[in-house]
N, C-alpha and C positions, 0 to 999 in steps of 0.2 A: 460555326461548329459548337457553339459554347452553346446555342439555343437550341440545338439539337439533342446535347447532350441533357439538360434540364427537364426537355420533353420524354427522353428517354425515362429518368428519373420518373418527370411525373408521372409517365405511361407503368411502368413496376409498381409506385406505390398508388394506385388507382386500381391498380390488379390487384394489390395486396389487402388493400380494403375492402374492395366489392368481393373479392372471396371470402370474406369474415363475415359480413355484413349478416346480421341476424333474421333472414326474411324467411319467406314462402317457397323459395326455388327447390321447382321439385327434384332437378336435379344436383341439389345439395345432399350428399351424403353426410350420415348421421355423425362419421367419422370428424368430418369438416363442423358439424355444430361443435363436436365435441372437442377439438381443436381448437376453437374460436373461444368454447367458456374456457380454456385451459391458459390459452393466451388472456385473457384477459383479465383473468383469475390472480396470474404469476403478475400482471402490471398494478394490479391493486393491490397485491400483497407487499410488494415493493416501495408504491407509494407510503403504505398506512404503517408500514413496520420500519424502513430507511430512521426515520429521523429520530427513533425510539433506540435501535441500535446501536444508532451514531453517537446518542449520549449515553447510553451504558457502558458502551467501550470508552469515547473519553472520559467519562467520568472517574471507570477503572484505570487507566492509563494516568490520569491525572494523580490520584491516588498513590500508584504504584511510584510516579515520578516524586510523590512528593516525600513520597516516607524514604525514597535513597538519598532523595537530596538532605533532607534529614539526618539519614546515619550519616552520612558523606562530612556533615558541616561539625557534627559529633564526637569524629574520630579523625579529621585533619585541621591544621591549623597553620596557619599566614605567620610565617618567622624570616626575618630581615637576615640575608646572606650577603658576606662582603667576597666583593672579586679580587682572587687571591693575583691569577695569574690567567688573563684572557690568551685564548689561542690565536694563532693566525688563522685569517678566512682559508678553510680547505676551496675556493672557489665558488663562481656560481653570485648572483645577484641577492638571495633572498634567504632566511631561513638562521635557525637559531646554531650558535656557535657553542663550542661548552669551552667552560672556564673553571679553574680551580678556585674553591671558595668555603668558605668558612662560615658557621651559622650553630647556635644553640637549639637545640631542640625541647619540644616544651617540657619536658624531663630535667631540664639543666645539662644534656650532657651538650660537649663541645665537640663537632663535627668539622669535617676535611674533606670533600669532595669535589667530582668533577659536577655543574650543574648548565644547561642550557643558561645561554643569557644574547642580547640580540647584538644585532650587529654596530661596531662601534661601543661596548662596553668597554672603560678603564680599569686597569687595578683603583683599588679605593672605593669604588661604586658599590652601589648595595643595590642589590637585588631582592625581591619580595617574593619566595617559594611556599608551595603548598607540602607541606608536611605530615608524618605521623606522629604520633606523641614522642616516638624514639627517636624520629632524627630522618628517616626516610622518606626519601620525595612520594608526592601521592598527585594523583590528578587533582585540578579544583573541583570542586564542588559543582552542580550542575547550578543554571543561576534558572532564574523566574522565568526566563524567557524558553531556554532551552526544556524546563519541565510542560508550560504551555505546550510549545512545538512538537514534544510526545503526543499529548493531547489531541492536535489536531489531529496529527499523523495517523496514530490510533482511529480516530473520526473516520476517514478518508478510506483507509483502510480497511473498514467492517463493513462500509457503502460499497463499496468496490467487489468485497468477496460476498457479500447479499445478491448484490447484482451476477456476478460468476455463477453464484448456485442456482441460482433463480434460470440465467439462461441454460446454461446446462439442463435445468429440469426441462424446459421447454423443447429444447433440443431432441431430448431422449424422448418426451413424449412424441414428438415428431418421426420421429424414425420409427417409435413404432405403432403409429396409425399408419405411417408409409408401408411398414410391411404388411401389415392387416389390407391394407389395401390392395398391395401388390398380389396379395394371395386371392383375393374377393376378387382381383380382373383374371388373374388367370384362372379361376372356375370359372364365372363366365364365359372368358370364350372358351372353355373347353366343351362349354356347352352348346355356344352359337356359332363356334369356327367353324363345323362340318356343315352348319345351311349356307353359311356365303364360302363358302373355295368348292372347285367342283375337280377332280380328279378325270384327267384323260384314260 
């Protein structure tokens, strides 16, 4: 079954070649060369353009990651918080608990809140939060890795939508050599229908 189906494969893409194939056949319509340089056209442009994209966008992407990670390290800052009063686990294996805790913000002022902290935290324990200059908790900072991993993502992502537009183009041109054609067989036989059918 498995060899049948390969042959299947190979028998389509054997077809799909020998209809492209740039020769003499007379009965290749001009539609089909034209088809052929379009297709082939869209595969080179893809080759020669992909990898110039793909660093423009990371590069931008990179860029962009690195000037937030930037403001980000700028405008928050890593201040040691003591665990006033951990809660009991609400349930469940995994996952951050919040605790009443106490911490100075880079301001000097003196702060009282409730703050994530993991599981098995004591009172007495210090915790190390990401702050704003005033006192409020802030995300961290993106680190080196996570800016890279924009980067590629970005990369991947511009390859991907080249490749979408590129087939779409191909597509569209497809459809409409198929109706150009469709229209070219039915003049035809409106032309040669009435010598082969013969009416009683």
């Amino acid at each position: 079954m498995g060899a049948r189906r390969r042959d299947i494969r190979a028998t389509r893409l054997g077809r799909f070649v020998r209809g492209r194939r740039p020769d003499r056949n007379l009965l290749r319509r001009g539609s089909d060369r034209v088809e052929t340089a379009v297709l082939a056209l869209l595969v080179i442009v893809f080759l020669a353009a992909a990898p110039f994209v793909a660093l423009a966008s990371g590069s931008w992407a990179l860029a962009t990651a690195r000037q937030a990670q930037l403001a980000q390290r700028a405008s928050s800052f890593q201040v040691p918080a003591l665990v006033l009063k951990p809660e009991a686990p609400s349930g469940g294996w995994y996952g951050d608990l919040g605790a009443q805790a106490r911490w100075t913000a880079h301001d000097g002022t003196v702060i009282i809140g409730n703050i994530p902290v993991p599981l098995g935290a004591a009172a007495g324990s210090t915790q190390w939060l990401w702050t704003t200059a005033d006192g409020q908790l802030a995300n961290p900072p993106l680190e080196d890795s996570q800016v890279t991993g924009q980067a590629h993502v970005a990369e991947g992502f511009s390859v991907f939508t080249l490749a979408v537009l590129l087939t779409v183009t191909g597509l569209v041109t497809r459809w409409t050599l198929n109706k150009r054609r469709m229209a070219a067989w039915d003049t035809e036989w409106r032309s040669t229908g009435p010598r082969w059918t013969t009416r009683a």
